[in-house]
C-alpha positions in Angstrom: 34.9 49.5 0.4 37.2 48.3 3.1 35.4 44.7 2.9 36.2 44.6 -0.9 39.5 44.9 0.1 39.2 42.2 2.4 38.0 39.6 0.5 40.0 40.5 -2.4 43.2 39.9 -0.7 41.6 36.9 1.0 40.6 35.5 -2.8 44.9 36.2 -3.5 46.3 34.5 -0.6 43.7 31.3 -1.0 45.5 28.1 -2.1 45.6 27.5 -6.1 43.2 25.0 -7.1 40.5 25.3 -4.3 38.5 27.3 -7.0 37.3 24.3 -9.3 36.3 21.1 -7.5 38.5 17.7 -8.3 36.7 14.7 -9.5 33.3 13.9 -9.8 31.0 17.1 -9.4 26.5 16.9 -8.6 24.5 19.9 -8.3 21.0 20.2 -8.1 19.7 22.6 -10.6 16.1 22.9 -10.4 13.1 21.0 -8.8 9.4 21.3 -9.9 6.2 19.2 -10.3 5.8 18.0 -13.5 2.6 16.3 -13.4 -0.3 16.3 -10.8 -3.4 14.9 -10.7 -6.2 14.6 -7.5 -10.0 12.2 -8.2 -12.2 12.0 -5.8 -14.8 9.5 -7.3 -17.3 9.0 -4.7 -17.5 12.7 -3.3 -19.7 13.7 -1.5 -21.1 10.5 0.2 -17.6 9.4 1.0 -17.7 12.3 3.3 -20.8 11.1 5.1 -18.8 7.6 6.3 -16.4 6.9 9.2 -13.3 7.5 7.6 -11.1 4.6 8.1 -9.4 3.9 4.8 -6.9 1.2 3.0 -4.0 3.4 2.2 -2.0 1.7 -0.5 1.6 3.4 -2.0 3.5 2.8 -5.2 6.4 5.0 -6.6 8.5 5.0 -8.8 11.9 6.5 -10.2 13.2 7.1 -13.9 15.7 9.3 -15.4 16.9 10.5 -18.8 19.9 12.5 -20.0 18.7 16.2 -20.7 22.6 17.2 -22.6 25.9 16.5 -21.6 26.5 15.6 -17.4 22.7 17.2 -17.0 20.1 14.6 -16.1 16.2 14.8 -15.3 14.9 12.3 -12.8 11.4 11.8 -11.9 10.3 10.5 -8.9 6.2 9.3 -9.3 4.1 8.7 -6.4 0.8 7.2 -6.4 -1.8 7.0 -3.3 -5.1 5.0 -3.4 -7.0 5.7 -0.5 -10.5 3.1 -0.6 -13.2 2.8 1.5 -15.8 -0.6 1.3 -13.7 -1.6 -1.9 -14.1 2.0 -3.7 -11.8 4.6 -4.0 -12.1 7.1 -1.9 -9.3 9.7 -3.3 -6.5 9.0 -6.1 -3.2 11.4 -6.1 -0.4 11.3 -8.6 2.5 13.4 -8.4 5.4 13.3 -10.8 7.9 15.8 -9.1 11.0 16.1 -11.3 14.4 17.2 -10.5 17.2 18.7 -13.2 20.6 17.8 -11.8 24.4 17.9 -13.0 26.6 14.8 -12.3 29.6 15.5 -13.9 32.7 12.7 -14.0 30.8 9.9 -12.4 31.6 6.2 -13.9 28.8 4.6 -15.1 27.5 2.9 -12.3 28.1 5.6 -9.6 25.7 7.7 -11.5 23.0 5.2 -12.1 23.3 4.7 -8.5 23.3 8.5 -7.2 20.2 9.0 -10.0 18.2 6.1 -8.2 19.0 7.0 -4.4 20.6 10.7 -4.6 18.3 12.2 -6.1 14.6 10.5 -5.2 16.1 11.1 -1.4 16.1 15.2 -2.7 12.6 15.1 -4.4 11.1 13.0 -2.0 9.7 15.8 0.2 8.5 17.8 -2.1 6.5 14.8 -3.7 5.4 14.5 0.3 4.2 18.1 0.4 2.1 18.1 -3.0 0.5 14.6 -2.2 -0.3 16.4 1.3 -1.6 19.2 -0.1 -4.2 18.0 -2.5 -5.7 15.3 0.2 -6.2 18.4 2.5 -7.3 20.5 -0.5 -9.7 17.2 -1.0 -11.4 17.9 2.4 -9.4 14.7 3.3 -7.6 14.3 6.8 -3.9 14.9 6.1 -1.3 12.4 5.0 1.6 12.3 6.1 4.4 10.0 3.9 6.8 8.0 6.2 10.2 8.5 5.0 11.5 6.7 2.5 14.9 4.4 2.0 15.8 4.7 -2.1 18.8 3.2 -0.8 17.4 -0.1 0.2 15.2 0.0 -2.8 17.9 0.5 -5.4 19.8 -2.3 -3.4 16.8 -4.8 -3.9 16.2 -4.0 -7.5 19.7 -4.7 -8.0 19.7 -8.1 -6.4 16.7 -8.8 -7.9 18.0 -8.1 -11.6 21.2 -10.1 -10.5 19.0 -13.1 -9.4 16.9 -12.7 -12.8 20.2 -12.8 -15.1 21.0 -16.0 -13.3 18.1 -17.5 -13.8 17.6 -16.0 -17.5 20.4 -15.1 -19.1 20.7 -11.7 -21.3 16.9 -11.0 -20.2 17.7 -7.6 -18.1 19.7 -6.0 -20.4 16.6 -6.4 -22.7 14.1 -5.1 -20.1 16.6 -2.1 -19.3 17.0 -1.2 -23.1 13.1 -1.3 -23.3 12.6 0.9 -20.1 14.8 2.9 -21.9 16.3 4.0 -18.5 13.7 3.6 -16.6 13.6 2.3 -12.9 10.7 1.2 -11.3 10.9 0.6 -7.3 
C-alpha cells in the first residue's frame, strides 16, 4: 500500500511531457518464423563420408507495410552445405519481425527496415538454421555475425552507380520488387 503511494506521488512530481516520446518512435512488436524448411538429399550415405563440406550463404531482406507506422520485415537465409558437388543439407529460414516506426521520413525508415531490424532477427534466424543442421545429425553451424549496415550501404551505391549508368532503371526494379531488398 505504502509503495502505491510512492509511486503515485512519484508519477505527480515527474516532469510534463516525459510520458509520450517526441519525434520518431520504433518498437518491436513481435518476432516469429514464418517459413522453414530442412533437405537432406543424400542421407544416409552422406553420413558415411569425412565431413568436410562447401558451406555457401545467401540472405536476404524485404519488407511490407502491415497498416499505418506497422511494418513486417523478413529476413531469409539460405545454407547449402555440398559434399563431392552434391548437397549434403539445404535450410531456409524466413524469420519475420512485426515492428512500429512511427514519424520516420522516408528514407530513415527504408534505412532502419534494411539494417535495424535484420540486425534484431538476425539471431533468431542463427538459432533455427542451427537447430535443424543439429536436428539433421549435422555438426553444428554456427553463423558469423552479420553487418546489414554495410550491406544496405553497398546496395545503395550500387543502385546509385546503376542510375548513372541507366537512367530511371531502379525506380523500375524497386516498383517491381515491390519493396523488396535483396542483399
Amino acid at each position: 500500500m505504502a509503495e502505491n503511494e510512492e509511486n503515485n506521488q512519484a508519477a505527480a512530481t515527474a516532469p510534463a511531457g516525459t510520458e509520450a516520446a517526441e519525434g520518431p518512435q520504433f518498437a518491436l512488436q513481435r518476432i516469429y518464423l514464418k517459413d522453414c524448411s530442412f533437405e537432406s538429399p543424400r542421407s544416409p550415405a552422406v553420413f558415411q563420408s569425412q565431413w568436410s563440406p562447401k558451406i555457401t550463404f545467401d540472405i536476404k531482406t524485404r519488407s511490407s507495410k502491415v497498416q499505418d507506422d506497422i511494418y513486417e520485415v523478413v529476413l531469409v537465409l539460405t545454407v547449402e552445405a555440398q559434399m563431392d558437388e552434391q548437397a549434403a543439407f539445404l535450410v531456409e529460414i524466413h524469420q519475420a519481425g512485426i515492428f512500429a516506426a512511427k514519424d520516420f521520413e522516408d528514407s530513415q525508415l527504408e534505412q532502419l527496415l534494411a539494417t535495424v531490424c535484420p540486425n534484431i532477427l538476425f539471431p533468431y534466424a542463427r538459432e533455427a538454421v542451427d537447430s535443424l543442421v543439429t536436428k539433421g545429425s549435422f555438426p553444428a553451424l554456427m553463423l558469423s555475425p552479420i553487418n546489414f549496415e554495410a550491406l544496405y550501404a553497398q546496395q545503395k551505391q550500387a543502385q546509385a552507380t546503376q542510375a548513372n549508368g541507366n537512367g530511371n532503371d531502379v525506380a523500375a526494379v524497386d516498383e517491381a520488387n515491390d519493396g523488396e531488398t535483396t542483399q
